[in-house]
N, C-alpha and C positions, 0 to 999 in steps of 0.2 A: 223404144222406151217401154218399160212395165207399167201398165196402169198402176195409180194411187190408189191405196185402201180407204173408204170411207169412215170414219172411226161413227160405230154405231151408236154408244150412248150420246153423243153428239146430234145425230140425226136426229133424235127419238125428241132431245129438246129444244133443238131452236129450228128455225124457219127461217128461210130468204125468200123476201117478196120478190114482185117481178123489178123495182127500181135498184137490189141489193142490198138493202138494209137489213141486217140481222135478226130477227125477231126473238125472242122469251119467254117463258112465262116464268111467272109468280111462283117462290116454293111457298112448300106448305097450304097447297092447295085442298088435300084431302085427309088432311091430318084433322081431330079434334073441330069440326064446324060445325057441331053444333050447336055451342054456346057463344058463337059468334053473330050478330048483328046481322041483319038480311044486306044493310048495306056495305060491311065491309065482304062480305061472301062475293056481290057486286062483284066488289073491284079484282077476283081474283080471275074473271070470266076474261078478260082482256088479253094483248100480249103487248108488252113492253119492247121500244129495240133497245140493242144492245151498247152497253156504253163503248167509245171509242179504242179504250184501250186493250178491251178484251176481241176488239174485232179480228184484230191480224192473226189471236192463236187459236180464234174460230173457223176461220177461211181456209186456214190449214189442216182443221180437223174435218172439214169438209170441202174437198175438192171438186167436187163437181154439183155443189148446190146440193137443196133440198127439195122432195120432189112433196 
């Protein structure tokens, strides 16, 4: 069989820990900050997982994890 292509913009934004869960981040992380509050800048340091239903056409755009 052919290896899978990685789909790169994919890569570039999400994360899979070691348990599988999809990880995220926040848009709008580097747009206009700084007339934003010290604490909402906070929340944007984080990563979010992925809601359920975006999972399966995550998985598929990454076939072999995120390294």
């Amino acid at each position: 069989m052919p290896k899978l292509k990685t789909h790169k913009g994919a890569q570039s934004r999400f994360h899979i820990t070691a348990s599988g869960k999809i990880m995220r981040t926040k848009g709008g992380k580097s747009h206009l900050r700084l007339r934003k509050a010290k604490r909402a800048k906070r929340l944007y340091d984080g990563k979010l997982p992925l809601s359920s239903s975006d999972r399966s056409r995550i998985k598929r755009l990454l076939p072999y994890g995120v390294k």
